[in-house]
Biopython code that builds the backbone (N, CA, C, O; Angstrom):
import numpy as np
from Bio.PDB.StructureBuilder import StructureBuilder

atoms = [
    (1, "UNK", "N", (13.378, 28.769, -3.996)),
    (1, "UNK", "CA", (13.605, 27.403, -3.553)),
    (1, "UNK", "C", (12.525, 27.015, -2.559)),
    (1, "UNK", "O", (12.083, 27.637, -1.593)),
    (2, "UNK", "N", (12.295, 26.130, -2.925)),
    (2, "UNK", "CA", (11.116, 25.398, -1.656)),
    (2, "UNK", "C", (11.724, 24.884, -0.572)),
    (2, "UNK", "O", (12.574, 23.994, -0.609)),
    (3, "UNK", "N", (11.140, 25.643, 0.800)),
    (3, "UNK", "CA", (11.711, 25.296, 1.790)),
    (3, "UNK", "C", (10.476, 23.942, 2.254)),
    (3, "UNK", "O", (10.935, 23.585, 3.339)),
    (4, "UNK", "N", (9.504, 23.262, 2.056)),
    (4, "UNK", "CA", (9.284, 22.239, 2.227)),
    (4, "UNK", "C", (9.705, 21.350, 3.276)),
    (4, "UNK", "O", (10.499, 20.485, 2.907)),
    (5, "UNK", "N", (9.292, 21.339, 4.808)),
    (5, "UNK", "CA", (9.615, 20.116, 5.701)),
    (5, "UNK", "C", (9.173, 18.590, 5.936)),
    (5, "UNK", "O", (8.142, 18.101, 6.397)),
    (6, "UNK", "N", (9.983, 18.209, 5.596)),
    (6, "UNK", "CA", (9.181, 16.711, 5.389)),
    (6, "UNK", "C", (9.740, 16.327, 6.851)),
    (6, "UNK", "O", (10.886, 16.495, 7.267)),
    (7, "UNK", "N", (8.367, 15.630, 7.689)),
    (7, "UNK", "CA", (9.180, 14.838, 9.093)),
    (7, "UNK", "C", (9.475, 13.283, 8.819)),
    (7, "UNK", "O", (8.501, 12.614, 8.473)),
    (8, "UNK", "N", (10.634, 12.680, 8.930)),
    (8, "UNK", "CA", (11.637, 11.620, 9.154)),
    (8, "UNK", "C", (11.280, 11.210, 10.388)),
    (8, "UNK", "O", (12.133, 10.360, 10.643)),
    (9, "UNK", "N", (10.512, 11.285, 11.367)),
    (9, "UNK", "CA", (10.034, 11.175, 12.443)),
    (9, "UNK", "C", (11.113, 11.224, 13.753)),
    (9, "UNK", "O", (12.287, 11.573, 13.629)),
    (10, "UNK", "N", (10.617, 10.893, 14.770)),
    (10, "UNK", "CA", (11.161, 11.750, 16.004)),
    (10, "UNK", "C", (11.702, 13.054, 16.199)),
    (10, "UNK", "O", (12.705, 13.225, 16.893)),
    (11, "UNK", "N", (11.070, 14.029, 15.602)),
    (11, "UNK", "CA", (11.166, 15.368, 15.522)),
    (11, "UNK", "C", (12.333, 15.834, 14.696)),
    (11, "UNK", "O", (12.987, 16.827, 15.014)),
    (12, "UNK", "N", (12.609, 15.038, 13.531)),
    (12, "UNK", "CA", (13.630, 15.229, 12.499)),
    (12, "UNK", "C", (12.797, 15.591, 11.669)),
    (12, "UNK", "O", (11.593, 15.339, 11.637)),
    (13, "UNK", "N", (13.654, 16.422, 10.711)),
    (13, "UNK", "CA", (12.892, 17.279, 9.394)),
    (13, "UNK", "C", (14.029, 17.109, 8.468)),
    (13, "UNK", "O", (15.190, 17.162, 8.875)),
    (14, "UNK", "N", (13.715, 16.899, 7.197)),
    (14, "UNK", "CA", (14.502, 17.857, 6.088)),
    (14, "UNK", "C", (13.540, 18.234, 4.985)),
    (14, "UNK", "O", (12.410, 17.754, 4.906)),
    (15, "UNK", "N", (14.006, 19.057, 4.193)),
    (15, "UNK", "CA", (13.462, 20.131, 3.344)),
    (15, "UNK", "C", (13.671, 18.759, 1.904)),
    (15, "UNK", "O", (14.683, 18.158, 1.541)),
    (16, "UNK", "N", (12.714, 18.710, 1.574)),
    (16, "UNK", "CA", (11.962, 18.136, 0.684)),
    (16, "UNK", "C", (12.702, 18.016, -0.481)),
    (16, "UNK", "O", (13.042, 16.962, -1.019)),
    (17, "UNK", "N", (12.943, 19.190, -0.859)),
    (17, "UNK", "CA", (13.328, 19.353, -2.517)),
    (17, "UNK", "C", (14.633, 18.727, -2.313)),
    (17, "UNK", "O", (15.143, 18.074, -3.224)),
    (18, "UNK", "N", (15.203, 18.876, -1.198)),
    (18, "UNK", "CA", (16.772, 18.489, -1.414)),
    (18, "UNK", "C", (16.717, 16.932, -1.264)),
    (18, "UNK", "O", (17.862, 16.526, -1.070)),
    (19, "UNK", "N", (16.054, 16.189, -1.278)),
    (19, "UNK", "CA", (15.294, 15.059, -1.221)),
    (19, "UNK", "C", (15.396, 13.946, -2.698)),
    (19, "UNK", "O", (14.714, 14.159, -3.700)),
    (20, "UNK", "N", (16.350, 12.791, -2.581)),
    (20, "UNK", "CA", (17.063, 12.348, -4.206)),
    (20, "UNK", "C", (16.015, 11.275, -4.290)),
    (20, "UNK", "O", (15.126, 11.199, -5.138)),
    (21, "UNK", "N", (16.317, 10.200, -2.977)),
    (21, "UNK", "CA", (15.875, 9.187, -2.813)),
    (21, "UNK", "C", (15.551, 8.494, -1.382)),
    (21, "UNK", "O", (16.266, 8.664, -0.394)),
    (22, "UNK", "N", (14.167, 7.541, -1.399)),
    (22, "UNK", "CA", (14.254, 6.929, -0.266)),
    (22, "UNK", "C", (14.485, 5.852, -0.108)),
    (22, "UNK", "O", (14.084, 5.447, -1.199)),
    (23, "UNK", "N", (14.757, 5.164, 0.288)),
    (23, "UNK", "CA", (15.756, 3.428, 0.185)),
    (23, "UNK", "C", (14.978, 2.798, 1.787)),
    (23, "UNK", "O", (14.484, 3.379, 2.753)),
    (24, "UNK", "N", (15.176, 1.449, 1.459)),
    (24, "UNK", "CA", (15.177, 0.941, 2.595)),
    (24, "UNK", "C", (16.524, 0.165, 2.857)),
    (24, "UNK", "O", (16.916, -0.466, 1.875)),
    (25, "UNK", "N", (17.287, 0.087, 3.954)),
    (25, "UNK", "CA", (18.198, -0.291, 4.472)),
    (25, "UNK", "C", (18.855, -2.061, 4.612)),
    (25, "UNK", "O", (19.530, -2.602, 5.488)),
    (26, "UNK", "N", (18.426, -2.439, 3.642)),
    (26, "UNK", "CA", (18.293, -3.818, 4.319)),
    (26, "UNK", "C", (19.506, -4.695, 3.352)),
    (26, "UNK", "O", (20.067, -5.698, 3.795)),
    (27, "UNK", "N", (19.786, -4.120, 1.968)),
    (27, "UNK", "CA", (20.204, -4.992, 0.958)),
    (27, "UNK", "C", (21.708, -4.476, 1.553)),
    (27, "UNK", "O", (21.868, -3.683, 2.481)),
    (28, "UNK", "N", (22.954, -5.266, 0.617)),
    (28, "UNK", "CA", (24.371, -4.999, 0.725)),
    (28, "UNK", "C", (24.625, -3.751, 0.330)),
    (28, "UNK", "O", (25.258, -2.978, 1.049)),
    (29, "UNK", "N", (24.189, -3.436, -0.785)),
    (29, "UNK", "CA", (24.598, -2.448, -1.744)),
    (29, "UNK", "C", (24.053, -0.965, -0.518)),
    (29, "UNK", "O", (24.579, 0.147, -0.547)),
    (30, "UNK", "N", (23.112, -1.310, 0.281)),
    (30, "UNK", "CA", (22.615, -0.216, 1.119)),
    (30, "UNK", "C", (23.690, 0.128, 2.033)),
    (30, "UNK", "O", (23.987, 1.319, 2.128)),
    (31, "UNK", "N", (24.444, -0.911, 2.857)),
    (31, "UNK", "CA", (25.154, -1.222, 3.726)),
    (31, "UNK", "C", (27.020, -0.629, 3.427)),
    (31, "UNK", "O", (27.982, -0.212, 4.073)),
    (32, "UNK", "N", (26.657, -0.934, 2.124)),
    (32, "UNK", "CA", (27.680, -0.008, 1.642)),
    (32, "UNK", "C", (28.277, 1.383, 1.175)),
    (32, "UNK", "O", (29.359, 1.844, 0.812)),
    (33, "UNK", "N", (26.931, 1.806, 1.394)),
    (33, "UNK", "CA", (26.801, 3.017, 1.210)),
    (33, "UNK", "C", (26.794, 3.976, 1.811)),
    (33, "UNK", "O", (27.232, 5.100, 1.568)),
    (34, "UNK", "N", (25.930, 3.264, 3.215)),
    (34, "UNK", "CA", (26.163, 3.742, 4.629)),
    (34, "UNK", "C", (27.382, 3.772, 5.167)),
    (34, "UNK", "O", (27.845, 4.878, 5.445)),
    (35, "UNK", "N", (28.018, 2.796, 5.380)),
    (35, "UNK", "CA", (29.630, 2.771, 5.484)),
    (35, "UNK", "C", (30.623, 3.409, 4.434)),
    (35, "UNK", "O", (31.844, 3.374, 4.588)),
    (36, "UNK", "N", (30.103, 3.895, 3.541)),
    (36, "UNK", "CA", (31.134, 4.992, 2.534)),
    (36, "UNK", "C", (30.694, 6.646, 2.773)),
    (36, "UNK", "O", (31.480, 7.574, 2.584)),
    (37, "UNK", "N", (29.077, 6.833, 3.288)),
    (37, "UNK", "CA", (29.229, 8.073, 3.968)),
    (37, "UNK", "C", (29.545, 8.000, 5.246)),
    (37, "UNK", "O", (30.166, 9.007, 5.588)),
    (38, "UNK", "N", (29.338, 7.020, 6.350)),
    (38, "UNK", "CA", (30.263, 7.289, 7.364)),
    (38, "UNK", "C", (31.776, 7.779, 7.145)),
    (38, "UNK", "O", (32.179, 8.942, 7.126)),
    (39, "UNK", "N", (32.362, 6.836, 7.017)),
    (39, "UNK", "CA", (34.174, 7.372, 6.164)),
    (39, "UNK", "C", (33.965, 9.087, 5.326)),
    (39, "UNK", "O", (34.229, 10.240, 5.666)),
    (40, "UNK", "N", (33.625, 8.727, 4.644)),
    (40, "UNK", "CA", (33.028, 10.471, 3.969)),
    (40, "UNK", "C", (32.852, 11.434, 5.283)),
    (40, "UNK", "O", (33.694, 12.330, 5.339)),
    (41, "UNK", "N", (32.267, 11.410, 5.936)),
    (41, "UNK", "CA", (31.688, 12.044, 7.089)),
    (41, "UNK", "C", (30.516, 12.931, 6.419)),
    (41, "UNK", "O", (30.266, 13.979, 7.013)),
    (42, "UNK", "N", (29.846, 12.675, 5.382)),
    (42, "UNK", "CA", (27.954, 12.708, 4.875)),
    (42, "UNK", "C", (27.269, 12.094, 5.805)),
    (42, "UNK", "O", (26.187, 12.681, 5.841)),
    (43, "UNK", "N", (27.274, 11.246, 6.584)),
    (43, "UNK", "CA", (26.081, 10.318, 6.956)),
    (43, "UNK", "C", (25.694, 11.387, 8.666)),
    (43, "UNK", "O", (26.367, 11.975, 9.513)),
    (44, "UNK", "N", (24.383, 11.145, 8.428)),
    (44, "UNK", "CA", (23.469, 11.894, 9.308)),
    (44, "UNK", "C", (22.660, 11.348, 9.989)),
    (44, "UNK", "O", (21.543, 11.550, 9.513)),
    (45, "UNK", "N", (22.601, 10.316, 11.509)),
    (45, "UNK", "CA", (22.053, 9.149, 12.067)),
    (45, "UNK", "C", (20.961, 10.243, 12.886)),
    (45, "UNK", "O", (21.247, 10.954, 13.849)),
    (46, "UNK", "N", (19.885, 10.155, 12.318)),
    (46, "UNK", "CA", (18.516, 10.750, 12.726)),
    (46, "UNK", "C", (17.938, 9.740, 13.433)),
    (46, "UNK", "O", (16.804, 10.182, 13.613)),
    (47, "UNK", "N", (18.001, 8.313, 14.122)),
    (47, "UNK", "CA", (17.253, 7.256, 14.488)),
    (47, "UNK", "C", (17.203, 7.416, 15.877)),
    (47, "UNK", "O", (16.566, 6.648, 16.599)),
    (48, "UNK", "N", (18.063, 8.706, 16.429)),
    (48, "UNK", "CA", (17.441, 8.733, 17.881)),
    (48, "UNK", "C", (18.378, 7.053, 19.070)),
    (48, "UNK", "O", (18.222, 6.794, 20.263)),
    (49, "UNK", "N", (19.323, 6.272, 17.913)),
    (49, "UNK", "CA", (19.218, 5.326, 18.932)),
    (49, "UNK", "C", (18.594, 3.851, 18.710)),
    (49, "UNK", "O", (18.854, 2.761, 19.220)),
    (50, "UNK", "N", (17.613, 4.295, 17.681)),
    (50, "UNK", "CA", (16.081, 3.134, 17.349)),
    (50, "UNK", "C", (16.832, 2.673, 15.968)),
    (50, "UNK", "O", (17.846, 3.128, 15.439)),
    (51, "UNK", "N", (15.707, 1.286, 15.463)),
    (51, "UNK", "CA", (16.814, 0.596, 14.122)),
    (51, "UNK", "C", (16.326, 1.513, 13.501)),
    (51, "UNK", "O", (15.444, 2.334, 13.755)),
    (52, "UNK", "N", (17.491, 1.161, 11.961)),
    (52, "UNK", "CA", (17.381, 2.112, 10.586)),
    (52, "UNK", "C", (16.219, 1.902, 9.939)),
    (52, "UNK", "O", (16.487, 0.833, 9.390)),
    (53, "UNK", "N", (15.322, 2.115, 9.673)),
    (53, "UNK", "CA", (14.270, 1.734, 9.125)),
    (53, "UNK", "C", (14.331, 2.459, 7.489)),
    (53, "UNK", "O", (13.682, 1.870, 6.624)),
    (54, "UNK", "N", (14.914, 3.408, 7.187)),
    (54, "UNK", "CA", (15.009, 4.311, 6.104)),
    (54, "UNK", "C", (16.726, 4.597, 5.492)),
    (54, "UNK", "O", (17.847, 4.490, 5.989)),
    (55, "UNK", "N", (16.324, 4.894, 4.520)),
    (55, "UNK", "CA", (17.528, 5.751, 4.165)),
    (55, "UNK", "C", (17.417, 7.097, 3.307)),
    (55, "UNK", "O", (16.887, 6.911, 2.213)),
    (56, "UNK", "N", (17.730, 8.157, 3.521)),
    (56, "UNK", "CA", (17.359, 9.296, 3.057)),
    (56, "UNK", "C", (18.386, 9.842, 2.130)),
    (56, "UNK", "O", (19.384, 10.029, 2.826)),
    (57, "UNK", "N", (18.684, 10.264, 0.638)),
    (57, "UNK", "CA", (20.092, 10.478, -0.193)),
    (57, "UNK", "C", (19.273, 11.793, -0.554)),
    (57, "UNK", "O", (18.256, 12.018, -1.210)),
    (58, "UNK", "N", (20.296, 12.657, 0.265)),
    (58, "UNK", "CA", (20.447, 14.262, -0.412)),
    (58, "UNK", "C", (20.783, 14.728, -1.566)),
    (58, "UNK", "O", (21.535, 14.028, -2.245)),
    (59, "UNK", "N", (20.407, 15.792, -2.006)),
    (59, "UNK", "CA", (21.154, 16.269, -3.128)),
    (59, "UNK", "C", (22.374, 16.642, -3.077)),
    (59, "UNK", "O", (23.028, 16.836, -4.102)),
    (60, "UNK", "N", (22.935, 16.822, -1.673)),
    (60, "UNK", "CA", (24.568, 17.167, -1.309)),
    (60, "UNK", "C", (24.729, 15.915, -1.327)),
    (60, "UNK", "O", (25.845, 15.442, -1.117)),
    (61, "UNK", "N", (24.211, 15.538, -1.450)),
    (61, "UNK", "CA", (25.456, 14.062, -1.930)),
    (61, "UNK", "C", (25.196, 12.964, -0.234)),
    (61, "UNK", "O", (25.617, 11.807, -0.250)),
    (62, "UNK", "N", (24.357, 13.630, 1.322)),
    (62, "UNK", "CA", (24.284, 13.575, 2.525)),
    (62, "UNK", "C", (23.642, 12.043, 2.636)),
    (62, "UNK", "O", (22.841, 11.736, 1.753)),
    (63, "UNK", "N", (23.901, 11.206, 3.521)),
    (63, "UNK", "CA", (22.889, 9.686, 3.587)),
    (63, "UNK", "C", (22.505, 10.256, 5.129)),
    (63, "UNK", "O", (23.254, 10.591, 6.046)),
    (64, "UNK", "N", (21.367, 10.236, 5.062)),
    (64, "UNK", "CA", (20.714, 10.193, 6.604)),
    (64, "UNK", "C", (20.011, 9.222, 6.849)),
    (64, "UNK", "O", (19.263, 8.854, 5.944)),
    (65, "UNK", "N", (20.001, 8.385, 8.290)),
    (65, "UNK", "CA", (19.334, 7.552, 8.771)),
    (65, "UNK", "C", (18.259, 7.882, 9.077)),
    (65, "UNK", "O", (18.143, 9.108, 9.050)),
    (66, "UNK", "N", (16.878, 7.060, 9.535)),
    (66, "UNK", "CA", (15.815, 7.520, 9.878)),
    (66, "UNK", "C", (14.982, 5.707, 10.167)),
    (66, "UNK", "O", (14.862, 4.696, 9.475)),
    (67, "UNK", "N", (14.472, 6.224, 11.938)),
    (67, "UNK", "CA", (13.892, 5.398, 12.306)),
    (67, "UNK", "C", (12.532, 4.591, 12.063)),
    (67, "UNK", "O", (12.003, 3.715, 12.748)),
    (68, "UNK", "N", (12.110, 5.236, 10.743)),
    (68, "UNK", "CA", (10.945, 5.488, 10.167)),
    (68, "UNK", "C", (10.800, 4.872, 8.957)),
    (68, "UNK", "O", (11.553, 5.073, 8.004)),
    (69, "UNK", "N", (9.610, 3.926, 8.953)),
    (69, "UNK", "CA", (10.129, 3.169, 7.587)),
    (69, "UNK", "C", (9.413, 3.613, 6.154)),
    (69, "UNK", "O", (8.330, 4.053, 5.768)),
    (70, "UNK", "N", (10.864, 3.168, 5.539)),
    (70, "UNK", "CA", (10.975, 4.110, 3.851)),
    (70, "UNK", "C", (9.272, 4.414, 3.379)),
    (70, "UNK", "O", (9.006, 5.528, 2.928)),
    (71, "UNK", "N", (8.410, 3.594, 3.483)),
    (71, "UNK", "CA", (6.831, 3.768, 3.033)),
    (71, "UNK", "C", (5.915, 5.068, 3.210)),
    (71, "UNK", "O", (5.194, 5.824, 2.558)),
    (72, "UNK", "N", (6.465, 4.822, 4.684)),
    (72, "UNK", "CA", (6.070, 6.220, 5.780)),
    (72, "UNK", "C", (6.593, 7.204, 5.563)),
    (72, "UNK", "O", (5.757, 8.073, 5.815)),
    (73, "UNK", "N", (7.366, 7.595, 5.283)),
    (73, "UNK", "CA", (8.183, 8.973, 4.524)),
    (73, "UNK", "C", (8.206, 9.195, 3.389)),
    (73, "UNK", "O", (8.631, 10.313, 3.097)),
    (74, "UNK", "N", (7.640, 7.982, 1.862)),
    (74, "UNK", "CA", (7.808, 8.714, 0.891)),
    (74, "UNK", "C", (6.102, 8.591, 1.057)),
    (74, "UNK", "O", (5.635, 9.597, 0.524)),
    (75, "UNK", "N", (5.710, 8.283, 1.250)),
    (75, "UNK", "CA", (3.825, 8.664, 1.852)),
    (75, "UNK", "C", (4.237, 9.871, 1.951)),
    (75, "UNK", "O", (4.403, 10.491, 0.901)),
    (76, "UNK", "N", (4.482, 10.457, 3.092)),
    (76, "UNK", "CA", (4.502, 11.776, 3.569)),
    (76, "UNK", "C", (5.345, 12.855, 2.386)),
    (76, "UNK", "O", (4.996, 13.959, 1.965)),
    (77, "UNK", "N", (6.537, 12.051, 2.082)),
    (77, "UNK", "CA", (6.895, 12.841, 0.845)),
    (77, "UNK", "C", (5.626, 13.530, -0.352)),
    (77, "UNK", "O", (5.351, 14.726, -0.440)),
    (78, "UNK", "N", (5.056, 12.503, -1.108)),
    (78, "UNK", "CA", (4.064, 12.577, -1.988)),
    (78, "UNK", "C", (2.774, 13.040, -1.793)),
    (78, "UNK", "O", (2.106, 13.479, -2.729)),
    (79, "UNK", "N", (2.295, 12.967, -0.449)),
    (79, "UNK", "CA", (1.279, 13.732, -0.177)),
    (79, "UNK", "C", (1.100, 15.195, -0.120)),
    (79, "UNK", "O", (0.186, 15.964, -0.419)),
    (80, "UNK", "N", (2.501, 15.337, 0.453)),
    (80, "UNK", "CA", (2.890, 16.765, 0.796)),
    (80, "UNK", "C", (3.101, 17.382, -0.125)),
    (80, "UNK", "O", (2.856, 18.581, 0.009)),
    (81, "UNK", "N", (3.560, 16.997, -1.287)),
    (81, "UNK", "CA", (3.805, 17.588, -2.689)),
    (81, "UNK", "C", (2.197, 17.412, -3.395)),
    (81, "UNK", "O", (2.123, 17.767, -4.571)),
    (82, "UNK", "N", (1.453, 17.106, -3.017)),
    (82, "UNK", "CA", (0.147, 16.455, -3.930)),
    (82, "UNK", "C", (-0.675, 18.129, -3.200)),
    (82, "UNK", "O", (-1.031, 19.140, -3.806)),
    (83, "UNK", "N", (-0.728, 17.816, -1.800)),
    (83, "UNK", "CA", (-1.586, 18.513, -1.040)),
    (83, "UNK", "C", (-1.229, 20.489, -1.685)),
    (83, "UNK", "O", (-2.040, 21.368, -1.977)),
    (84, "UNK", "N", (0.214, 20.502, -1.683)),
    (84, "UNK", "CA", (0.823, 21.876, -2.133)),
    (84, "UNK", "C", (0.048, 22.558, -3.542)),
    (84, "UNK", "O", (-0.604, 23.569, -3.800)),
    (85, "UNK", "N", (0.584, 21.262, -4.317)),
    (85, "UNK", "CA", (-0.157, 21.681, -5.789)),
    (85, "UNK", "C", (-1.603, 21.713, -6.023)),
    (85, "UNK", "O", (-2.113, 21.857, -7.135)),
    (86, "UNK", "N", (-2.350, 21.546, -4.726)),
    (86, "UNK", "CA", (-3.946, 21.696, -4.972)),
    (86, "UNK", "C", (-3.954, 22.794, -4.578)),
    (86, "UNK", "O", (-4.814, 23.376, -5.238)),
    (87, "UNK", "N", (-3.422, 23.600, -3.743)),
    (87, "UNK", "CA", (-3.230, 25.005, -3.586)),
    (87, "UNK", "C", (-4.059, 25.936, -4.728)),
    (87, "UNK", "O", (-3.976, 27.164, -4.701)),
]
sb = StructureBuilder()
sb.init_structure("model")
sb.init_model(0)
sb.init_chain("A")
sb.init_seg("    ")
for serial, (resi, resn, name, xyz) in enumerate(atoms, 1):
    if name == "N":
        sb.init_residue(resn, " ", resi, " ")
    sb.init_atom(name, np.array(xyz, "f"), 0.0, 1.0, " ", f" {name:<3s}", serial, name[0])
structure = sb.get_structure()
């Protein structure tokens, strides 16, 4: 398994592969989702405090917040996977 750290910024990490989708936070359908893993108790508020700028969907099924916007992390997503396979 690839342990892979992708940074979500402010010194948040998660491991890459477990990595579904990145969303940005802004539509209803987002809002609802967030509020169905809160209730769930999945949701994982990585923002430090700061707005949602991201939304992060695990393969556990996990929604994590992230102060960092969606562009900036799947950048970092795709590079990081680009940079590996030139290996």
């Amino acid at each position: 398994m690839d342990g892979t750290l992708l940074n979500i910024g402010f010194g948040n990490t998660v491991v890459a592969s477990r990595i579904v989708a990145i969303l940005t936070p802004s539509s209803a359908p987002m809002k609802r989702l967030k509020e169905d893993a809160k209730q769930g108790k999945r949701l994982i508020d990585a923002t430090q405090g700061r707005r949602t700028r991201s939304i992060i969907i695990t393969d556990s099924n996990h929604v994590i917040l992230s102060a960092t916007q969606a562009e900036t992390i799947s950048h970092r997503f795709v590079t990081g996977f680009e940079f590996k396979e030139e290996k």
